[in-house]
LUMLUMFI-254455 format. One record per residue (C-alpha): residue number from 1; residue in one letter; x, y, z. Coordinates in nm, 4 decimals, always signed. Layout:
// LUMLUMFI-254455
<rec><num>NUM</num><residuo>a</residuo><u>X</u><v>Y</v><w>Z</w></rec>
...
END
This chain:
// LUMLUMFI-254455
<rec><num>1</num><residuo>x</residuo><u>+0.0000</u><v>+0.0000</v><w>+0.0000</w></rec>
<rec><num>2</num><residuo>x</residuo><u>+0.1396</u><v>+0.3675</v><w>-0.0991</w></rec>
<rec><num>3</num><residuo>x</residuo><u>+0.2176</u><v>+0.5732</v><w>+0.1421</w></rec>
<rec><num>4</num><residuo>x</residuo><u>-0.0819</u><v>+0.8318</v><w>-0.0071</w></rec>
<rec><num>5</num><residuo>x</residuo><u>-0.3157</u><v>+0.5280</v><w>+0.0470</w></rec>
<rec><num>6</num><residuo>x</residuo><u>-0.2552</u><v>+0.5219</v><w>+0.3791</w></rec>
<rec><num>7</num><residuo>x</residuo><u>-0.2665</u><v>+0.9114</v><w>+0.4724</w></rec>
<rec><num>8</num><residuo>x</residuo><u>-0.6040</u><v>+0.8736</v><w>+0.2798</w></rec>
<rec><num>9</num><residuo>x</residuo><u>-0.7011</u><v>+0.6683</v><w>+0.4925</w></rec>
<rec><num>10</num><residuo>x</residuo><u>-0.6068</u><v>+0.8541</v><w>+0.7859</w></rec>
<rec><num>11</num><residuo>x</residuo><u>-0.8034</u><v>+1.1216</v><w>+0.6219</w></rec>
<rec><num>12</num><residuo>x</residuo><u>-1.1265</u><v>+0.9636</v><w>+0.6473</w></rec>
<rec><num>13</num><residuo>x</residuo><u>-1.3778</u><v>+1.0849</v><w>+0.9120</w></rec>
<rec><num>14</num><residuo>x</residuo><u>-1.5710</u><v>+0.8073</v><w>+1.0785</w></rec>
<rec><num>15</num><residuo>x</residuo><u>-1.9855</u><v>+0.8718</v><w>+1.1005</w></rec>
<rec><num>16</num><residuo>x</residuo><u>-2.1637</u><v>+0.8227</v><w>+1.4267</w></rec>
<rec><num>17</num><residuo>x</residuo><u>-2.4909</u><v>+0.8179</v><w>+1.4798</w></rec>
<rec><num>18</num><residuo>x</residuo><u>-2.6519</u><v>+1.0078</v><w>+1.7403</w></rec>
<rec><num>19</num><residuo>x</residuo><u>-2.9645</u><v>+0.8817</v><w>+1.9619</w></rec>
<rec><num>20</num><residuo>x</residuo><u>-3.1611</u><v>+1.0830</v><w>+2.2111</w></rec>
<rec><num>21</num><residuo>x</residuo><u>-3.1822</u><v>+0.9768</v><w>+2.5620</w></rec>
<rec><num>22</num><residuo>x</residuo><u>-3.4439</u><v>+0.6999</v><w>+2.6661</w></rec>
<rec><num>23</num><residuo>x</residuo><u>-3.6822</u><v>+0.9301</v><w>+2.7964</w></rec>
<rec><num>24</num><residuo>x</residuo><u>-3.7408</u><v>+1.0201</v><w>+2.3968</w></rec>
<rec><num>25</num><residuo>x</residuo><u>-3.6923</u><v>+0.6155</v><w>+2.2876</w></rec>
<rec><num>26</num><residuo>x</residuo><u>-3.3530</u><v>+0.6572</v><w>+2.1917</w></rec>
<rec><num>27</num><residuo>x</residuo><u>-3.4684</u><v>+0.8420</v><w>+1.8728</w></rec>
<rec><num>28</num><residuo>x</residuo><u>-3.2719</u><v>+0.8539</v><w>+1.5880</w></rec>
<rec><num>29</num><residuo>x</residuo><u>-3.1169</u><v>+1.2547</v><w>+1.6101</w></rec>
<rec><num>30</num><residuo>x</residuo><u>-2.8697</u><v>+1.2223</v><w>+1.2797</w></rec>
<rec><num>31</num><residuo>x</residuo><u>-2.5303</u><v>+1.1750</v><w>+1.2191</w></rec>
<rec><num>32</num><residuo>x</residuo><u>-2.2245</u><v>+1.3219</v><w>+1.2924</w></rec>
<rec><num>33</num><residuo>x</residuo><u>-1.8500</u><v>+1.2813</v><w>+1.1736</w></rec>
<rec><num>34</num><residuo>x</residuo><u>-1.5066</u><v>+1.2823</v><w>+1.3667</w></rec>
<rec><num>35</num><residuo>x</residuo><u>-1.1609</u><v>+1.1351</v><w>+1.2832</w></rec>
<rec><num>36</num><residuo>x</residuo><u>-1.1657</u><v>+1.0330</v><w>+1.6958</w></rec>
<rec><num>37</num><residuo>x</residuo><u>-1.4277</u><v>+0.9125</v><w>+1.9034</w></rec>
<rec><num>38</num><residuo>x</residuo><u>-1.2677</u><v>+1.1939</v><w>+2.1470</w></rec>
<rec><num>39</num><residuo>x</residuo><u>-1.4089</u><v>+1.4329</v><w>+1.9218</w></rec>
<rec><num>40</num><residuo>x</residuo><u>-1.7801</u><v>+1.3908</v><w>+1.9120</w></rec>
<rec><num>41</num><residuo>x</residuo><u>-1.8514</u><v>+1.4690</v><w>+2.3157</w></rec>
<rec><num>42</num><residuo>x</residuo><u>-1.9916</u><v>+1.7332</v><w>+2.3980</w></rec>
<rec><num>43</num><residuo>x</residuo><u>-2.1018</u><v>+1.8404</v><w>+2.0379</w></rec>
<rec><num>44</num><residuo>x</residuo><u>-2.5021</u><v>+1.9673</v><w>+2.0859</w></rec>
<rec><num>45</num><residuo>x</residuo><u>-2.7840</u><v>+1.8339</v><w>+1.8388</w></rec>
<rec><num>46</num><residuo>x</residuo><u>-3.1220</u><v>+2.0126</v><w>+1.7591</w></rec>
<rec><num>47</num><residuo>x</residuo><u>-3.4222</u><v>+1.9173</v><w>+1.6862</w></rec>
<rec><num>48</num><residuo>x</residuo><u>-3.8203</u><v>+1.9491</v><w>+1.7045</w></rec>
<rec><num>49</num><residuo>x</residuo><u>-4.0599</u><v>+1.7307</v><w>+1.8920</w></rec>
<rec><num>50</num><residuo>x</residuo><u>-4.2117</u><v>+1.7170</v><w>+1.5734</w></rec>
<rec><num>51</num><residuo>x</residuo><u>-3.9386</u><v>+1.5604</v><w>+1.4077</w></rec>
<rec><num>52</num><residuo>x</residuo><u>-3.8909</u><v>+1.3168</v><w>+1.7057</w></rec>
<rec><num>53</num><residuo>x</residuo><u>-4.2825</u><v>+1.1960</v><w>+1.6732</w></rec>
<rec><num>54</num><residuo>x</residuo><u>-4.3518</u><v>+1.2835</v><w>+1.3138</w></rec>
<rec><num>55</num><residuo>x</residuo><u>-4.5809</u><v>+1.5062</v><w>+1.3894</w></rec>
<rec><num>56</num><residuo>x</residuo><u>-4.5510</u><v>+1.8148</v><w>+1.2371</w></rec>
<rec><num>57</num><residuo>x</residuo><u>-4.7871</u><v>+2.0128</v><w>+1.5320</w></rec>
<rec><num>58</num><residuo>x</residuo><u>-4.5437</u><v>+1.9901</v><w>+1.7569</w></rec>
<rec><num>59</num><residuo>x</residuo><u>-4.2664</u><v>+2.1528</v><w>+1.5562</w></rec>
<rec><num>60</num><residuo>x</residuo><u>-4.2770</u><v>+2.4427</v><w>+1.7946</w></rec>
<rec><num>61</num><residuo>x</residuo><u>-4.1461</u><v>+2.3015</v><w>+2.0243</w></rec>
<rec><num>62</num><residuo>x</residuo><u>-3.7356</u><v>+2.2708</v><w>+2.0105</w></rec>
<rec><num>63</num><residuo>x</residuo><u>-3.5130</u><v>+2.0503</v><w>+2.1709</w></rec>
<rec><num>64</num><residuo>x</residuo><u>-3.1480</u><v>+2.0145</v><w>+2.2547</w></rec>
<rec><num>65</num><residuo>x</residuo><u>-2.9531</u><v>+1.7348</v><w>+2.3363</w></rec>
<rec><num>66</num><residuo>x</residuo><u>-2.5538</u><v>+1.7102</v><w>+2.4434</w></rec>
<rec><num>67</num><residuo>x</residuo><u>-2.3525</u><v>+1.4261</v><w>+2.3168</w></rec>
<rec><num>68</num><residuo>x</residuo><u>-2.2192</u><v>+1.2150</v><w>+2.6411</w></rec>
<rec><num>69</num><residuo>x</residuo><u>-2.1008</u><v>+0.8974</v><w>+2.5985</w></rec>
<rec><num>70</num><residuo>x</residuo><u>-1.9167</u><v>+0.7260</v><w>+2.2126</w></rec>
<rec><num>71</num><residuo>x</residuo><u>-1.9821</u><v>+0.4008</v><w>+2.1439</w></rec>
<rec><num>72</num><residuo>x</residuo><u>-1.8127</u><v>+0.1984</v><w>+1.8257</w></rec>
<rec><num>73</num><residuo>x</residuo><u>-2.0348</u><v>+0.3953</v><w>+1.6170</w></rec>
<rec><num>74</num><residuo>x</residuo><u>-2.3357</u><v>+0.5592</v><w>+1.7991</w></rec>
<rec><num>75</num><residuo>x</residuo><u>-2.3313</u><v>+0.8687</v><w>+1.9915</w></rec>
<rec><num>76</num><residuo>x</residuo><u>-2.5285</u><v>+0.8834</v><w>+2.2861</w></rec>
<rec><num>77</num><residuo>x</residuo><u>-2.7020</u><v>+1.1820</v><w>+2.4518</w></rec>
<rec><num>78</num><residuo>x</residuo><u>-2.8685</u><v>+1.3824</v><w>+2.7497</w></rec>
<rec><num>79</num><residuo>x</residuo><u>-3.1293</u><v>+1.6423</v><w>+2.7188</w></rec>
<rec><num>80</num><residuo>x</residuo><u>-3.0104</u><v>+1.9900</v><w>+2.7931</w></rec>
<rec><num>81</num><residuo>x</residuo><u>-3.2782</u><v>+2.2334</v><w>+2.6581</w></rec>
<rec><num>82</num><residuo>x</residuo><u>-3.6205</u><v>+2.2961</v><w>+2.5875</w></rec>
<rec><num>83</num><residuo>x</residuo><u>-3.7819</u><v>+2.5860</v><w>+2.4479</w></rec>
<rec><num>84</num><residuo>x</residuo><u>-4.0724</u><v>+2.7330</v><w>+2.1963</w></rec>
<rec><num>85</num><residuo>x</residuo><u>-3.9869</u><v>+2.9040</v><w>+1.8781</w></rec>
<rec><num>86</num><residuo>x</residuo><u>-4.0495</u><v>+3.3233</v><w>+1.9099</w></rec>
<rec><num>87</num><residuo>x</residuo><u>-4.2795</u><v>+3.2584</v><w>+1.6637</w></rec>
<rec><num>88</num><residuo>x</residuo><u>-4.5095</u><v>+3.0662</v><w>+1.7949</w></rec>
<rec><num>89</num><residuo>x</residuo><u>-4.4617</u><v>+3.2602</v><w>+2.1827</w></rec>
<rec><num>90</num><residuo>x</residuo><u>-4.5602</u><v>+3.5895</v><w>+1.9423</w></rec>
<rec><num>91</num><residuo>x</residuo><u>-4.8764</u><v>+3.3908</v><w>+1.8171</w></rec>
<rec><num>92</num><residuo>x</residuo><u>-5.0409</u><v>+3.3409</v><w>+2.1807</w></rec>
<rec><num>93</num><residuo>x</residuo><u>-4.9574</u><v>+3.7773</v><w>+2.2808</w></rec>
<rec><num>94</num><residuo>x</residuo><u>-5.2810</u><v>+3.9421</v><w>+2.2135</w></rec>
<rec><num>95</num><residuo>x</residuo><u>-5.3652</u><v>+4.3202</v><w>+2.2691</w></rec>
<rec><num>96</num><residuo>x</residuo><u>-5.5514</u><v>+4.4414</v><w>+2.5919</w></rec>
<rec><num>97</num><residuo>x</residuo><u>-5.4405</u><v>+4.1027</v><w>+2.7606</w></rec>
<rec><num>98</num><residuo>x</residuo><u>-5.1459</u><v>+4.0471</v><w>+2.9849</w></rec>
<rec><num>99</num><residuo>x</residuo><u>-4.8381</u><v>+3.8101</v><w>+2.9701</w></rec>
<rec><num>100</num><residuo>x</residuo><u>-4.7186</u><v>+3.6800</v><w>+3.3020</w></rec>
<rec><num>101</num><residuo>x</residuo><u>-4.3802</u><v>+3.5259</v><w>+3.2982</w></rec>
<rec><num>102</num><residuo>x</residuo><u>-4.1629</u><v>+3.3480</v><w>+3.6022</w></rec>
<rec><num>103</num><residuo>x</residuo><u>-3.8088</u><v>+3.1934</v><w>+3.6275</w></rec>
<rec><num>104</num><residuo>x</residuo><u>-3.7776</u><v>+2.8792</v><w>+3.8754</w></rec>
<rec><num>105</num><residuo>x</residuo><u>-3.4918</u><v>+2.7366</v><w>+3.9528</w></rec>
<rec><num>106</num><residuo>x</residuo><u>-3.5461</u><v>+2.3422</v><w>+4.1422</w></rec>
<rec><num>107</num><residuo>x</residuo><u>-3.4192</u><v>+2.0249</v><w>+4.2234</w></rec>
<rec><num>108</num><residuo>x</residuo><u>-3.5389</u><v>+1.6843</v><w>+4.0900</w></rec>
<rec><num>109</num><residuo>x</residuo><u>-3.5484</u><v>+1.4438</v><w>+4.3180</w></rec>
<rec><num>110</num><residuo>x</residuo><u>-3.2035</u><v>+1.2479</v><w>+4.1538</w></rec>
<rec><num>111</num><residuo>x</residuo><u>-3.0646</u><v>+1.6335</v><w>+4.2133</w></rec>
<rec><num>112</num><residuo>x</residuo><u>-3.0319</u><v>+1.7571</v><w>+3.8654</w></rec>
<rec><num>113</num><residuo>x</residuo><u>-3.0751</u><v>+2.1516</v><w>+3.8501</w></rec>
<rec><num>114</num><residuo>x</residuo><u>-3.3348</u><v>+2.2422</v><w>+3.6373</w></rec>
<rec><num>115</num><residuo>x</residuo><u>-3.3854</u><v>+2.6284</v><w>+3.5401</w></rec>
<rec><num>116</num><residuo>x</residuo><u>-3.7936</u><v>+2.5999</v><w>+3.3937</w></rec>
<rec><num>117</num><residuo>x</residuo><u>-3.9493</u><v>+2.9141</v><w>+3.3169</w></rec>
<rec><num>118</num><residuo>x</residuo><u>-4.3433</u><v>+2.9223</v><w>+3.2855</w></rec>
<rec><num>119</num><residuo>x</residuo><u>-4.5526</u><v>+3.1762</v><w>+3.1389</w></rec>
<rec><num>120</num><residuo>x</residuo><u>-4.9399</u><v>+3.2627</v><w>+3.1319</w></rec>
<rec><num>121</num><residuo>x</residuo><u>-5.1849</u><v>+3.4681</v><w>+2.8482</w></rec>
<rec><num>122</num><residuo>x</residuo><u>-5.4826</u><v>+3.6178</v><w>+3.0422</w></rec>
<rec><num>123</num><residuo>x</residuo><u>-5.7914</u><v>+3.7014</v><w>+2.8652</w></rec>
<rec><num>124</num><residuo>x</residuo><u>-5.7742</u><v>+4.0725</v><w>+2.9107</w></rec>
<rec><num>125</num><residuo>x</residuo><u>-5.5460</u><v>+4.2755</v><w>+3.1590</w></rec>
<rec><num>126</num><residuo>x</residuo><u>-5.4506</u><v>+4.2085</v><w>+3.4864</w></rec>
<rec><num>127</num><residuo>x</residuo><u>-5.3342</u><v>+4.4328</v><w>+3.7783</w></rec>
<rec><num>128</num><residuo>x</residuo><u>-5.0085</u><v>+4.3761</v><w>+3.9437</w></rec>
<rec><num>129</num><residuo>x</residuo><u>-5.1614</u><v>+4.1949</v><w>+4.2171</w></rec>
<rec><num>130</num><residuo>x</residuo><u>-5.3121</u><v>+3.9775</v><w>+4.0259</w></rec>
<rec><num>131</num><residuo>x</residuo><u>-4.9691</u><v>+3.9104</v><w>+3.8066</w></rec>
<rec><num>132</num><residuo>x</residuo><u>-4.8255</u><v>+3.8255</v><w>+4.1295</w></rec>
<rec><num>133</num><residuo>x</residuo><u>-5.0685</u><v>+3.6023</v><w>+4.2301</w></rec>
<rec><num>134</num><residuo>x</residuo><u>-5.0619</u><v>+3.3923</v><w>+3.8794</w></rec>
<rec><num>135</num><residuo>x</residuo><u>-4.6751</u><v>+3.4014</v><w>+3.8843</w></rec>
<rec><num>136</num><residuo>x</residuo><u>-4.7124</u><v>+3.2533</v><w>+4.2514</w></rec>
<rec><num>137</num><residuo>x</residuo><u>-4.9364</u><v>+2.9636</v><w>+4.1645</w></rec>
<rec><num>138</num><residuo>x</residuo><u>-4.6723</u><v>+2.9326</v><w>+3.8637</w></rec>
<rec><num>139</num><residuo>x</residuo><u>-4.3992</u><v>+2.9263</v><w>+4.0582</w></rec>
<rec><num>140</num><residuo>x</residuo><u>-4.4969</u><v>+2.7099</v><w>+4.3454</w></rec>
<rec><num>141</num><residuo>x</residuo><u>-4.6498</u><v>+2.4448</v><w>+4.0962</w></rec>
<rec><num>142</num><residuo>x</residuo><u>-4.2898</u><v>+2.4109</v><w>+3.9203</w></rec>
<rec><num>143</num><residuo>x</residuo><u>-4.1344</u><v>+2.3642</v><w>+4.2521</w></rec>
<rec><num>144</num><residuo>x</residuo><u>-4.3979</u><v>+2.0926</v><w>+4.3867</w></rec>
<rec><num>145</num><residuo>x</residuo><u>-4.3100</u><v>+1.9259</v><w>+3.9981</w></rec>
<rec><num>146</num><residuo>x</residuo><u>-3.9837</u><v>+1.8967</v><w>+4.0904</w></rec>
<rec><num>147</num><residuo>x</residuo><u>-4.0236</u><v>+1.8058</v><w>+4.4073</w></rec>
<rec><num>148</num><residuo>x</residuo><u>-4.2300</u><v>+1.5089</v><w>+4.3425</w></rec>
<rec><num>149</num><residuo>x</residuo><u>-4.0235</u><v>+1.3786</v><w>+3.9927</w></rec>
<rec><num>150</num><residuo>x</residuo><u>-3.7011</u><v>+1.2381</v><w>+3.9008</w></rec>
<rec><num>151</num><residuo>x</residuo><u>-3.5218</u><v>+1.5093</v><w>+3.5994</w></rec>
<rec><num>152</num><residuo>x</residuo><u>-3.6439</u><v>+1.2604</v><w>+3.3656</w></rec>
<rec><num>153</num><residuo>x</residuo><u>-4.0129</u><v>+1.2896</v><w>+3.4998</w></rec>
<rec><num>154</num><residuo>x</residuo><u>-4.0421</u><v>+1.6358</v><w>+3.5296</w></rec>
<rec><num>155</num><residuo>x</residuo><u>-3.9015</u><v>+1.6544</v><w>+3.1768</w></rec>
<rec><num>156</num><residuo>x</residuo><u>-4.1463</u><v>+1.4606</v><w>+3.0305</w></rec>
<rec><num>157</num><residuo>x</residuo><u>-4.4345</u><v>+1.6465</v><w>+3.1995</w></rec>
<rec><num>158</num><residuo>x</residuo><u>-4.3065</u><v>+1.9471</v><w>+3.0718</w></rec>
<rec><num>159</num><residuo>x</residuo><u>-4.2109</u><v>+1.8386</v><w>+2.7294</w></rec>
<rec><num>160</num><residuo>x</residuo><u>-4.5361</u><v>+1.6690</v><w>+2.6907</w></rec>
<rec><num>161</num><residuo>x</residuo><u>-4.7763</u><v>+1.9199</v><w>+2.8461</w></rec>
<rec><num>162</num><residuo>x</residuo><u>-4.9344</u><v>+1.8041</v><w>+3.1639</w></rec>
<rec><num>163</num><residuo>x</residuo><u>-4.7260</u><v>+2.0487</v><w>+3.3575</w></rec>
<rec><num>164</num><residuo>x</residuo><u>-4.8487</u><v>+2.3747</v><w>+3.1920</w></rec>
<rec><num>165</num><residuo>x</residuo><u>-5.1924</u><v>+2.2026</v><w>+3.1973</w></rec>
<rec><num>166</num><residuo>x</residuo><u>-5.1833</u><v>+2.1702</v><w>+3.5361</w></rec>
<rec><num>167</num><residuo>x</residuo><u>-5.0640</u><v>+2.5289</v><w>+3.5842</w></rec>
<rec><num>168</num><residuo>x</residuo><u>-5.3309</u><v>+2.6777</v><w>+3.3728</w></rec>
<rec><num>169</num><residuo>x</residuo><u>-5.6427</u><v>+2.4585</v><w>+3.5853</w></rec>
<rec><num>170</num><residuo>x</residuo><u>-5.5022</u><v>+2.5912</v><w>+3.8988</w></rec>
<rec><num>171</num><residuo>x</residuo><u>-5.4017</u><v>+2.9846</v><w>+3.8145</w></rec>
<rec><num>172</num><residuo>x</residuo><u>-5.7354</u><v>+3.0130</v><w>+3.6315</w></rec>
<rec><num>173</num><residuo>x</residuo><u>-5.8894</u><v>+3.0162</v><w>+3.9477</w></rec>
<rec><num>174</num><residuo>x</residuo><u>-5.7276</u><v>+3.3267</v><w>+4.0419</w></rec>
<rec><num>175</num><residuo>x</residuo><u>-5.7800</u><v>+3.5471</v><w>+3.7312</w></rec>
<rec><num>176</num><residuo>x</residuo><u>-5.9287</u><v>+3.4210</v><w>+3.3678</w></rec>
<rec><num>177</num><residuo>x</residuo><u>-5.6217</u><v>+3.3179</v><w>+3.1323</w></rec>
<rec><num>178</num><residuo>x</residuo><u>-5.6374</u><v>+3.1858</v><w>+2.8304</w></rec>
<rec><num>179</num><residuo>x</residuo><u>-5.3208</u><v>+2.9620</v><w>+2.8221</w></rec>
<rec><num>180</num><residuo>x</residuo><u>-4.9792</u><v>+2.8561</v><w>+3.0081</w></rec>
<rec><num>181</num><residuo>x</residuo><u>-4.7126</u><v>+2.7701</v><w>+2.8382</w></rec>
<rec><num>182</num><residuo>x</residuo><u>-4.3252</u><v>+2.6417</v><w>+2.9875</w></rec>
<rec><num>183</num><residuo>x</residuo><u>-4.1380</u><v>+2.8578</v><w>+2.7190</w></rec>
<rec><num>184</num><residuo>x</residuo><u>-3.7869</u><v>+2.7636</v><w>+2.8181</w></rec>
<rec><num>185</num><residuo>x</residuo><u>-3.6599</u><v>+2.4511</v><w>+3.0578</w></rec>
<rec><num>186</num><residuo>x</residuo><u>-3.2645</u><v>+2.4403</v><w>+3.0968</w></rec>
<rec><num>187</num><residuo>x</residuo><u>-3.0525</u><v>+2.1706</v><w>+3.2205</w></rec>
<rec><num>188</num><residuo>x</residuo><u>-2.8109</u><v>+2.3925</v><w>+3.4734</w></rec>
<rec><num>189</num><residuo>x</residuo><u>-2.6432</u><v>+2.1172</v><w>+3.6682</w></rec>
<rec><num>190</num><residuo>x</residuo><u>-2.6090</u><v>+1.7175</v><w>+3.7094</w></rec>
<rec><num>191</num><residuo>x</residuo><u>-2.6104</u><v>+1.5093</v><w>+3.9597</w></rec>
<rec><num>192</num><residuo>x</residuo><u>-2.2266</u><v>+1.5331</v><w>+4.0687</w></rec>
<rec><num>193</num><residuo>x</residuo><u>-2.1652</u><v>+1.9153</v><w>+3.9945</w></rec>
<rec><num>194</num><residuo>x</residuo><u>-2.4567</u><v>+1.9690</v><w>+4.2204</w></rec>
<rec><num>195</num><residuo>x</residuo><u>-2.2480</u><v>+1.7376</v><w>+4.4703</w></rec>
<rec><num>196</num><residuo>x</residuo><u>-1.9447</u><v>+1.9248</v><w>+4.3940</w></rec>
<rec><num>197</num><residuo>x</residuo><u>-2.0676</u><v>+2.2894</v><w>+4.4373</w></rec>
<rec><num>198</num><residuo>x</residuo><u>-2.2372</u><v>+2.1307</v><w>+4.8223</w></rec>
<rec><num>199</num><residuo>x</residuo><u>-1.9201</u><v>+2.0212</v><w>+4.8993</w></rec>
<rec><num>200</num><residuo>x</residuo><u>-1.7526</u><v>+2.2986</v><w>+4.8034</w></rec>
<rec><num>201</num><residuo>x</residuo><u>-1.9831</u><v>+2.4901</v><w>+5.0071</w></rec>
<rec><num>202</num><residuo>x</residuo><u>-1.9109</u><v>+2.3114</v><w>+5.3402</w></rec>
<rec><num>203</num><residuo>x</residuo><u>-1.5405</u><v>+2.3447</v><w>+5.2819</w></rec>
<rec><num>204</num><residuo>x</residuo><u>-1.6052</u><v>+2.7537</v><w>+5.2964</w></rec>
<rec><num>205</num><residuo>x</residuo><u>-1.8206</u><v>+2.7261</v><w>+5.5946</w></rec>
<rec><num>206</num><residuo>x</residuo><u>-1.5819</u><v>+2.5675</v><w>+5.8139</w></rec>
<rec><num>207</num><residuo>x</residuo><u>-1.2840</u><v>+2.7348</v><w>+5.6760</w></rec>
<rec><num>208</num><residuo>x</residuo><u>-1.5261</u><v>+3.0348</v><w>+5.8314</w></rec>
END
C-alpha cells in the first residue's frame, strides 16, 4: 500500500450516529463525523418534537440534546434544553391582555438543577396583584413538579404538556387566562456538579 493510500485513509472521518436519551426512545437525532471518538462529546444536536414523533404540530417546540457517551459507532445523549420558537410565543400575545412570565430554579429528586421558566396569556389585563398572584401559583407548581419527579419525569411532563396544563387549571382560578405555556426549561447542573458545588460549600463554611 502507498504511502498516499494510507494518509487517505487517515483522512477519512468516521460517522456516528446520534440517539436521544431513553426518555425520547432513543430516537434517531442524525449523524455526525469525527476522525476520533474523542471528538464527538460534547457536540449539541437540535431538533423538534415534531421531528422526534412525526408530527408536524409539535414543531414548535425545540429541543437540545448534548452528546455524552461514544460508542463503536453511535453517539449517545442527554437532554439539555427545551424551548418554543419566538414565533409561535408571538402567536399566543394578544392586545388588551397580559403576559405573566416566572423563572424557577429546582431540584429533581435524583438532584439535577433544572432552570424551567413558565408563562401565562390572560384574557384581558390584569393588575399587578393579580400578576403576582398567577406568577405565585406558577412558581410554586414548578417547585412541587420537581419536588415530586425524578429530571427525567419532570421533563417529560413538561415536554409533553401536563405540567403547563396543570398550571393553567389551577391559576385560572385566580384570574381568567387563556393559556400557560413552559417557554424555556434548561438543564443547569447534574447530579455530581450539584455534589461538587455542596461540597464545596461546606469546605467555605468551616474554613469560616
Amino acid at each position: 500500500m502507498s504511502e498516499r493510500s494510507v494518509s487517505r485513509q487517515k483522512q477519512e472521518k468516521r460517522w456516528y450516529t446520534v440517539m436521544a436519551p431513553e426518555m425520547f426512545d432513543r430516537a434517531e437525532l442524525g449523524e455526525t463525523p469525527a476522525d476520533e471518538p474523542e471528538q464527538v462529546y460534547d457536540r449539541t444536536i437540535e431538533t423538534t418534537l415534531g421531528e422526534l414523533q412525526n408530527d408536524p404540530s409539535e414543531n414548535n417546540t425545540k429541543l437540545t440534546f448534548q452528546i455524552t457517551d461514544v460508542g463503536s459507532d453511535t453517539a449517545y445523549t442527554d437532554f439539555i434544553k427545551h424551548e418554543l420558537t419566538r414565533d409561535y410565543l408571538r402567536s399566543l400575545t394578544r392586545r388588551g391582555t397580559s403576559k405573566v412570565d416566572a423563572f424557577v430554579t429546582v431540584l429533581t429528586t435524583d438532584d439535577y438543577r433544572v432552570q424551567v421558566q413558565p408563562v401565562a396569556y390572560t384574557t384581558k389585563s390584569a393588575d399587578h396583584s393579580q400578576e403576582r398572584a398567577v406568577r405565585k401559583t406558577m412558581v410554586e407548581m414548578v417547585e412541587e413538579a420537581a419536588a415530586e419527579r425524578t429530571f427525567e419525569g419532570l421533563i417529560d411532563s413538561i415536554v409533553e404538556g401536563r405540567l403547563s396544563s396543570a398550571i393553567y387549571n389551577e391559576a385560572k382560578t385566580i384570574y381568567p387566562l387563556r393559556r400557560v405555556e413552559v417557554q424555556k426549561t434548561r438543564l443547569e447542573a447534574r447530579p455530581e456538579e450539584v455534589a461538587a458545588e455542596q461540597e464545596a460549600t461546606v469546605d467555605v463554611d468551616e474554613e469560616a
